[in-house]
mmCIF file of the C-alpha atoms, coordinates in Angstrom:
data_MODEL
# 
_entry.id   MODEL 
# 
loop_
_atom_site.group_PDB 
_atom_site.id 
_atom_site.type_symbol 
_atom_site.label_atom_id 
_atom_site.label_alt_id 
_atom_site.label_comp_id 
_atom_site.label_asym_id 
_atom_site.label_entity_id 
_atom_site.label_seq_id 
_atom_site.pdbx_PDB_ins_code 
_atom_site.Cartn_x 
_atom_site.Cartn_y 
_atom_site.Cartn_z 
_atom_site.occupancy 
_atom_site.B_iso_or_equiv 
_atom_site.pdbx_formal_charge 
_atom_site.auth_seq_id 
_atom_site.auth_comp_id 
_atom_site.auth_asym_id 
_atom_site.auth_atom_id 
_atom_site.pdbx_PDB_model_num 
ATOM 1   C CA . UNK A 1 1   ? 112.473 89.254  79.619  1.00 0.00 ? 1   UNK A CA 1 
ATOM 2   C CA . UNK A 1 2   ? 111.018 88.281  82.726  1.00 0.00 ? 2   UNK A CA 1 
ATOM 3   C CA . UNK A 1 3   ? 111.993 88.482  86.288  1.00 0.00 ? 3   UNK A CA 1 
ATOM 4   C CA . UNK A 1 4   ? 110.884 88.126  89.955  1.00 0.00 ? 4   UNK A CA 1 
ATOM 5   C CA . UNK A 1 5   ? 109.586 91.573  91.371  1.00 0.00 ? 5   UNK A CA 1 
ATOM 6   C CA . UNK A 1 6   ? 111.656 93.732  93.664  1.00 0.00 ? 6   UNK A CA 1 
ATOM 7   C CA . UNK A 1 7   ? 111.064 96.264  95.364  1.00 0.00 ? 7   UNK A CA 1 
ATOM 8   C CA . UNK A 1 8   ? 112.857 98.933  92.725  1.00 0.00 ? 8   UNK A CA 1 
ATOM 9   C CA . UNK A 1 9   ? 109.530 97.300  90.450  1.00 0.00 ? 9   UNK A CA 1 
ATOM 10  C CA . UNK A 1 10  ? 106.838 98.333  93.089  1.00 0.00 ? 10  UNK A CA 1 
ATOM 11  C CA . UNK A 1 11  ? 105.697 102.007 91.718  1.00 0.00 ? 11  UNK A CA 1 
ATOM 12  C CA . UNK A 1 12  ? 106.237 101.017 87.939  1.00 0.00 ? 12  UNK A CA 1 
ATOM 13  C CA . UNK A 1 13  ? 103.972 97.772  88.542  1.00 0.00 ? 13  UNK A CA 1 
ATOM 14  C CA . UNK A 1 14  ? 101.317 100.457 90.677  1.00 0.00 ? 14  UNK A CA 1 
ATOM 15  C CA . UNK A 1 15  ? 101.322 102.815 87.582  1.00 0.00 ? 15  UNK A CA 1 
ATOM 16  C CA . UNK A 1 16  ? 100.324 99.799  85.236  1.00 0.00 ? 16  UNK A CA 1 
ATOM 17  C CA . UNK A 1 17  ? 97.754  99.113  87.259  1.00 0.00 ? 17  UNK A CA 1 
ATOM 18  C CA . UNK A 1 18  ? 96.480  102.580 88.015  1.00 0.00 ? 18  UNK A CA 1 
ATOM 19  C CA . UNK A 1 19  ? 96.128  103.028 84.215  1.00 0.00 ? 19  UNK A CA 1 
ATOM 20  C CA . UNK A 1 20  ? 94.523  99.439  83.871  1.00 0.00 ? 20  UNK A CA 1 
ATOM 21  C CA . UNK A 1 21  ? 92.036  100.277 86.128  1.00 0.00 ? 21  UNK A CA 1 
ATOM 22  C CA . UNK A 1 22  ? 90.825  103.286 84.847  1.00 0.00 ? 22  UNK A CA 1 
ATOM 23  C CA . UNK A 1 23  ? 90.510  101.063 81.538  1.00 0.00 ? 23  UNK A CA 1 
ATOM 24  C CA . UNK A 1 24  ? 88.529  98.051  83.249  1.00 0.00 ? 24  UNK A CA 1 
ATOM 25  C CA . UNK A 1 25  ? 85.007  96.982  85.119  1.00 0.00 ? 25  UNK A CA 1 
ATOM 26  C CA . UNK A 1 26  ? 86.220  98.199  88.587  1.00 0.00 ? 26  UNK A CA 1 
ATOM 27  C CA . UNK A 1 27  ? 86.896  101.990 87.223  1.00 0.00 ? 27  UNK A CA 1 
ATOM 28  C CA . UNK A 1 28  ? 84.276  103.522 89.438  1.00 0.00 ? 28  UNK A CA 1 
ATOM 29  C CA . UNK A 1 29  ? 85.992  101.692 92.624  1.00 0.00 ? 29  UNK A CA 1 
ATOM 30  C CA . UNK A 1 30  ? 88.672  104.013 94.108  1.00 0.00 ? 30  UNK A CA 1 
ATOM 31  C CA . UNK A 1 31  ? 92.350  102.806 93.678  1.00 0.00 ? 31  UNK A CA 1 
ATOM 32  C CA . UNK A 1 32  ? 94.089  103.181 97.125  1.00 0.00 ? 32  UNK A CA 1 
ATOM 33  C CA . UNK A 1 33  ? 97.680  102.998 96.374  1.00 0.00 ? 33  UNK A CA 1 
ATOM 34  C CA . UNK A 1 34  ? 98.269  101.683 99.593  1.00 0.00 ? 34  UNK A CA 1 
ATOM 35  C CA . UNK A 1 35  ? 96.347  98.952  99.347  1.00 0.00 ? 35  UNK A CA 1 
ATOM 36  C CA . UNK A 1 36  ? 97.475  97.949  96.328  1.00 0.00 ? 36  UNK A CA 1 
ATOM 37  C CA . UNK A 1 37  ? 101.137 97.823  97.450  1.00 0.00 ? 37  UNK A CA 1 
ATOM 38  C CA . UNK A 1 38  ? 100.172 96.028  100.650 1.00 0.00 ? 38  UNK A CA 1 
ATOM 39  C CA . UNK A 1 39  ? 98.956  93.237  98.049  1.00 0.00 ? 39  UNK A CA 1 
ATOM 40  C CA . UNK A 1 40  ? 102.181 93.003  96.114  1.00 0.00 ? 40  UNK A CA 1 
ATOM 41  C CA . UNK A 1 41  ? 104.136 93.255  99.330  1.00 0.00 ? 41  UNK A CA 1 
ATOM 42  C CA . UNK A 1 42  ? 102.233 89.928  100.373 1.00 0.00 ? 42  UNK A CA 1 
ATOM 43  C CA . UNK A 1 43  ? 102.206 88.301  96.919  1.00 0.00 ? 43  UNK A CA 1 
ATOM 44  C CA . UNK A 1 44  ? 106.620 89.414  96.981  1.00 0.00 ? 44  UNK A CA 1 
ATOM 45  C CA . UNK A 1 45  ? 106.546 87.729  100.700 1.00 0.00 ? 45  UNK A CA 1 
ATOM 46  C CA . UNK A 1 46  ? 104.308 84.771  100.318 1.00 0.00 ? 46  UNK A CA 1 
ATOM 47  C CA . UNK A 1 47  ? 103.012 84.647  96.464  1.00 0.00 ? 47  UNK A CA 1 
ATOM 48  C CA . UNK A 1 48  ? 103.462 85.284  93.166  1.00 0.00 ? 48  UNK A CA 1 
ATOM 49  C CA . UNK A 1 49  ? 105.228 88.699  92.084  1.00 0.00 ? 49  UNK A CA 1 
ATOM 50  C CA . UNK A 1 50  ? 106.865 88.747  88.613  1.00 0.00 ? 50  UNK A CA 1 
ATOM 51  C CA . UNK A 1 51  ? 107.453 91.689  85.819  1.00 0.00 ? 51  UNK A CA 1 
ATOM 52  C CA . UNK A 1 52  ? 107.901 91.837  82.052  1.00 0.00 ? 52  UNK A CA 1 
ATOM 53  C CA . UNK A 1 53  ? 110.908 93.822  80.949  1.00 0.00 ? 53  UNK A CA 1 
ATOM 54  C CA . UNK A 1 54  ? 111.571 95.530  77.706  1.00 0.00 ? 54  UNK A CA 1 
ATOM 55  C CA . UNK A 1 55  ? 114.639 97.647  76.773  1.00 0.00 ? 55  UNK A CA 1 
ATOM 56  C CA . UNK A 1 56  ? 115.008 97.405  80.687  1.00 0.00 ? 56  UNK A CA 1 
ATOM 57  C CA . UNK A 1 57  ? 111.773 99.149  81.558  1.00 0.00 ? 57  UNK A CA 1 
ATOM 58  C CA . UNK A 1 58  ? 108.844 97.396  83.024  1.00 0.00 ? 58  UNK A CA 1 
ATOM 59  C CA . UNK A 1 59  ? 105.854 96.957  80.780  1.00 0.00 ? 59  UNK A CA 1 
ATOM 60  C CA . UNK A 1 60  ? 104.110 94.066  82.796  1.00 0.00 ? 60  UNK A CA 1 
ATOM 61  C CA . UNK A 1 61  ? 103.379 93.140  85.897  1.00 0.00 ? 61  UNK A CA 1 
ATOM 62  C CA . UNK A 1 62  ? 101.655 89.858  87.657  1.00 0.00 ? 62  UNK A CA 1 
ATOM 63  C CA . UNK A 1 63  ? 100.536 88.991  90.750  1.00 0.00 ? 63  UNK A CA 1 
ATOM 64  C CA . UNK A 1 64  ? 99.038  86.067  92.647  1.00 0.00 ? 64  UNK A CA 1 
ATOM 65  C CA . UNK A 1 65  ? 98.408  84.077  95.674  1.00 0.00 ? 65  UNK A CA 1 
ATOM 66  C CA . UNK A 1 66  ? 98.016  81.081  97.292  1.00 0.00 ? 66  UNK A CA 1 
ATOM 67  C CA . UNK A 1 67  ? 94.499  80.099  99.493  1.00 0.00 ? 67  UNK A CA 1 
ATOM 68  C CA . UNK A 1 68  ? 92.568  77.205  100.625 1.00 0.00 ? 68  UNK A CA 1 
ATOM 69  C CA . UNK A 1 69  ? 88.858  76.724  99.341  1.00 0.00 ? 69  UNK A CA 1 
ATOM 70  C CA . UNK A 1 70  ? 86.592  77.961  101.825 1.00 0.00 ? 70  UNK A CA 1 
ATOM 71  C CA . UNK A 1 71  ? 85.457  74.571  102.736 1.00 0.00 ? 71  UNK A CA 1 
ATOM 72  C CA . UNK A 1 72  ? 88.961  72.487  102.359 1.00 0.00 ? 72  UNK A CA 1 
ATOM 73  C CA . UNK A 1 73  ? 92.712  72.367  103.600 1.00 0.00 ? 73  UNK A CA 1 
ATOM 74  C CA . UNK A 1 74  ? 93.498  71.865  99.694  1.00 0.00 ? 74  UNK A CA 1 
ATOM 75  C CA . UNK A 1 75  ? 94.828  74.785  98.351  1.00 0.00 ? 75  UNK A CA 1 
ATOM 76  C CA . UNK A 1 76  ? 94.277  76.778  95.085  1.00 0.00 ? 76  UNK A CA 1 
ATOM 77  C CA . UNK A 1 77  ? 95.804  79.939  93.018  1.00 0.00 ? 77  UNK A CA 1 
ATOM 78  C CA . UNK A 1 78  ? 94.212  82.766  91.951  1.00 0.00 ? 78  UNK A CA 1 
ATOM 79  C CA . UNK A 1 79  ? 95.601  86.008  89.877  1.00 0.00 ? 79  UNK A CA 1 
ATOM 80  C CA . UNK A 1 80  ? 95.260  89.916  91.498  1.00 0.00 ? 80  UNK A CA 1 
ATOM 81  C CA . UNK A 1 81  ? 95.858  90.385  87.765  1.00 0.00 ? 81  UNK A CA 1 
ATOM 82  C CA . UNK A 1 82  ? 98.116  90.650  84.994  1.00 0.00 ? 82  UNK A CA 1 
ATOM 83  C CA . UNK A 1 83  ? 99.354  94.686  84.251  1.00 0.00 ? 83  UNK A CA 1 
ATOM 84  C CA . UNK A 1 84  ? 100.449 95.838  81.101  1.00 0.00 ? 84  UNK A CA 1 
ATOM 85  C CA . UNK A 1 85  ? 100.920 98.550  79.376  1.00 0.00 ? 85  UNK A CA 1 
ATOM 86  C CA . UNK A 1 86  ? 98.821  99.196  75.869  1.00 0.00 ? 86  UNK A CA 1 
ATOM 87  C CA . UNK A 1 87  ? 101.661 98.607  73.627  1.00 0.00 ? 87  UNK A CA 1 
ATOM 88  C CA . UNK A 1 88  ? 102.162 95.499  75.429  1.00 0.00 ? 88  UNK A CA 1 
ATOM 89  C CA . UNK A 1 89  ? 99.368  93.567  75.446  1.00 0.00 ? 89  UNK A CA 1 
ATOM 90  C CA . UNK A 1 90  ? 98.459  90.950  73.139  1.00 0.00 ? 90  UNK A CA 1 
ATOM 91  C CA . UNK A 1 91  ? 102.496 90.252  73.167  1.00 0.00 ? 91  UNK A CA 1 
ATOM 92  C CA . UNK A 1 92  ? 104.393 87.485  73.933  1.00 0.00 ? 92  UNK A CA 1 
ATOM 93  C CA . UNK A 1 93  ? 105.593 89.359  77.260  1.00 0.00 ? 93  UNK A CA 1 
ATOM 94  C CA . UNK A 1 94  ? 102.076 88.808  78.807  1.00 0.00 ? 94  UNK A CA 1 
ATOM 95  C CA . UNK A 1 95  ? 102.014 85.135  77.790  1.00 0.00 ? 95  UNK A CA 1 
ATOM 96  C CA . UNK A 1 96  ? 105.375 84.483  78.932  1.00 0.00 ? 96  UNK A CA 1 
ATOM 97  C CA . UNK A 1 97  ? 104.255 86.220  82.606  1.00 0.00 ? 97  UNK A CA 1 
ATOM 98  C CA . UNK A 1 98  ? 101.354 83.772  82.294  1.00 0.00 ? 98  UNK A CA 1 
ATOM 99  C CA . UNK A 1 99  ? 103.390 80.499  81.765  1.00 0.00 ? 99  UNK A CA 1 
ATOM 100 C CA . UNK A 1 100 ? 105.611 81.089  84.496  1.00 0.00 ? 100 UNK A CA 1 
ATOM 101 C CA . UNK A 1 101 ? 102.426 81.534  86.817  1.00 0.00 ? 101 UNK A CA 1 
ATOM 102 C CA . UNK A 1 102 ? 100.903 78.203  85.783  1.00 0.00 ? 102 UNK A CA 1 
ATOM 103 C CA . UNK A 1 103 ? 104.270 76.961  86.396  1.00 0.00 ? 103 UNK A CA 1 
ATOM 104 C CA . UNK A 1 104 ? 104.978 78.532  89.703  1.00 0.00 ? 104 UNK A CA 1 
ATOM 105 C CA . UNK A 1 105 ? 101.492 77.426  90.729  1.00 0.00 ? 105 UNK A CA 1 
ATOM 106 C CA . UNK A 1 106 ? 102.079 73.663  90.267  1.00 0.00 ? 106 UNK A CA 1 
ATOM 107 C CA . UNK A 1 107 ? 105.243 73.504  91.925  1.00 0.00 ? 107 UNK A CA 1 
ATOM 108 C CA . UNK A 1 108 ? 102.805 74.733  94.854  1.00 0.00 ? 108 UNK A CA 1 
ATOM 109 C CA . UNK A 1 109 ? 101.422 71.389  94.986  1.00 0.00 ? 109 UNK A CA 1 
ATOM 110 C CA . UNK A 1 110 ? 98.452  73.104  94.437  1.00 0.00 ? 110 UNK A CA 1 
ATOM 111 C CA . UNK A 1 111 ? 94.545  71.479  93.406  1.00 0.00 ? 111 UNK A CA 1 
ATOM 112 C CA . UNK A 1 112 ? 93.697  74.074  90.693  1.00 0.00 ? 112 UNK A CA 1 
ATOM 113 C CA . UNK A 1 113 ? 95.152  77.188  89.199  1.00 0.00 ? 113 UNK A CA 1 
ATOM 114 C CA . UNK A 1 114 ? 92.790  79.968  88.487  1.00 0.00 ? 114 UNK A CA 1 
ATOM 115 C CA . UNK A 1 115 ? 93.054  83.191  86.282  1.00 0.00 ? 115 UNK A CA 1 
ATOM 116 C CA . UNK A 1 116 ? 90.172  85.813  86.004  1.00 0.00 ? 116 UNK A CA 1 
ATOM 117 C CA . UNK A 1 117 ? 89.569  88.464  83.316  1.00 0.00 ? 117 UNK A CA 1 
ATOM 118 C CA . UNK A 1 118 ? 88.037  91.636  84.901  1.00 0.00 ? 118 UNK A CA 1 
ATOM 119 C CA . UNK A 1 119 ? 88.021  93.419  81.891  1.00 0.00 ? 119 UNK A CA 1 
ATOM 120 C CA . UNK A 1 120 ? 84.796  92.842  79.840  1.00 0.00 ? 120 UNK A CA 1 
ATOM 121 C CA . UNK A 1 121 ? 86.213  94.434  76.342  1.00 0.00 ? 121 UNK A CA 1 
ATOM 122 C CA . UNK A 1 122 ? 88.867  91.651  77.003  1.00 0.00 ? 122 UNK A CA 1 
ATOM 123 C CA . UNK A 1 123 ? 86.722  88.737  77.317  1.00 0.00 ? 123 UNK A CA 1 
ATOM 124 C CA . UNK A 1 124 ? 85.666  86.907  73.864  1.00 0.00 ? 124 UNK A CA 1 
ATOM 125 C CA . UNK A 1 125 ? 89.536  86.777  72.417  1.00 0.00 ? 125 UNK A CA 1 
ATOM 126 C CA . UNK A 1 126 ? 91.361  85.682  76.128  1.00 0.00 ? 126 UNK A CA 1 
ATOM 127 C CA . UNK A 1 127 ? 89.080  83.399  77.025  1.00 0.00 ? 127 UNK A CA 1 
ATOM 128 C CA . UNK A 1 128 ? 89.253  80.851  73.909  1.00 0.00 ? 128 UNK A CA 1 
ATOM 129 C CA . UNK A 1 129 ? 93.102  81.728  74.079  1.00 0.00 ? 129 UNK A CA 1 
ATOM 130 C CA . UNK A 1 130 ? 92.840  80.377  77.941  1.00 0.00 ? 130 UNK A CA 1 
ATOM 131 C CA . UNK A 1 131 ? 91.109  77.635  77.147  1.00 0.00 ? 131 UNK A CA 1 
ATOM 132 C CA . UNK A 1 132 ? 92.630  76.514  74.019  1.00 0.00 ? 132 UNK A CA 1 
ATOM 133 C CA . UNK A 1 133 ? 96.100  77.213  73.763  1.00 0.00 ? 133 UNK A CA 1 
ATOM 134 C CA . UNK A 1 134 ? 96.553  76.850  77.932  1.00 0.00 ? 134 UNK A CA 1 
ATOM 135 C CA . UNK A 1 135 ? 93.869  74.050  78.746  1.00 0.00 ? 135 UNK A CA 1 
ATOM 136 C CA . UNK A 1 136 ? 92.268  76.444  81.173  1.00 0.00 ? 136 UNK A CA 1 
ATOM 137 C CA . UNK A 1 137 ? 87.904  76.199  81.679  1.00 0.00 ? 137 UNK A CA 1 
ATOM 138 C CA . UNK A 1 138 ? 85.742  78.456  82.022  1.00 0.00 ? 138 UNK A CA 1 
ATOM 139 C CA . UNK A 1 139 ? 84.063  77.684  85.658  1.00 0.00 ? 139 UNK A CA 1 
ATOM 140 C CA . UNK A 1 140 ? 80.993  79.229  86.611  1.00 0.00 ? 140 UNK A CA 1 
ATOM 141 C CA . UNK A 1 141 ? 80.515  83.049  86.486  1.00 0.00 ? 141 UNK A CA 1 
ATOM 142 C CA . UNK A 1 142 ? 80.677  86.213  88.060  1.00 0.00 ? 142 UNK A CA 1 
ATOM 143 C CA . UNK A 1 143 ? 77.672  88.591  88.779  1.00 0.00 ? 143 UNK A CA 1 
ATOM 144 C CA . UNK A 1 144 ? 77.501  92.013  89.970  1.00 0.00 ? 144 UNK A CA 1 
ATOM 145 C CA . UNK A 1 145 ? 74.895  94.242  91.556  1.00 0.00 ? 145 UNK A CA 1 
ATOM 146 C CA . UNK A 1 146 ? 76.925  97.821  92.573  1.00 0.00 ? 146 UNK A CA 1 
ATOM 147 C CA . UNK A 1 147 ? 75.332  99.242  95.367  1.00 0.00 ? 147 UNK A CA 1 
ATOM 148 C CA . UNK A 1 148 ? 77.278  102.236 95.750  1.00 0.00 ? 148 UNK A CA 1 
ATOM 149 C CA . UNK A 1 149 ? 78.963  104.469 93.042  1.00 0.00 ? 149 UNK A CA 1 
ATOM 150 C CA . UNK A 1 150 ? 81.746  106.636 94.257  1.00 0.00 ? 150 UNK A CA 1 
# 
């Protein structure tokens, strides 16, 4: 099942992504709890904030926003991330979270809807599932060059 975040959700969702991190590209990057529930706290107020249940305990977590291009009063969407737990992945749950973004997202009247995988072991298998099965593109790419590791 999936629901709309509350606030009973908040340190479930903030373990999900603590172990997530640890997992992804941004490992070396301190995790500041409290700036991680600042973001949900704006994405509850002003974005997207929903959660996968099973047996009544959280397993998922998504959040997202809403912003204008840099250049333009048009508006697009783009995912903190989706947070789930190992056994969850790969599920249903996670695709379920992700259909009720893209669906939240147009009802924003918004010009494009954008999802980002930050987790490189991740990439191959998502991305043809984004872009077949959801109609999604791949747009460009991301480079890094760390400058500082903690």
């Amino acid at each position: 099942m999936i629901r709309p975040m509350e606030i009973r959700d908040v340190n479930k969702v903030v373990t999900l992504a603590k172990e997530m991190h640890q997992e992804g590209d941004y490992k070396d990057i301190p995790f500041h709890t409290d700036v991680f529930v600042s973001t949900i706290s704006h994405c509850m107020r002003d974005g997207f904030a929903w959660v996968g249940e099973k047996d009544g305990k959280i397993v998922a977590g998504f959040l997202a926003s809403i912003n204008n291009y840099m250049f333009s009063k048009a508006k697009m969407t783009n995912d903190y991330g989706v947070f789930t737990s190992k056994e969850y992945r790969k599920t249903r749950l996670a695709l379920q979270l992700l259909k009720k973004y893209i669906e939240w997202a147009k009802e924003q009247d918004v010009h494009e809807i954008c999802v980002g995988i930050s987790n490189s072991s991740e990439t191959n298998g998502l991305d043809k599932f984004l872009q077949k099965r959801l109609g999604f593109h791949q747009a460009g790419r991301t480079y890094k060059l760390r400058n500082k590791y903690v």
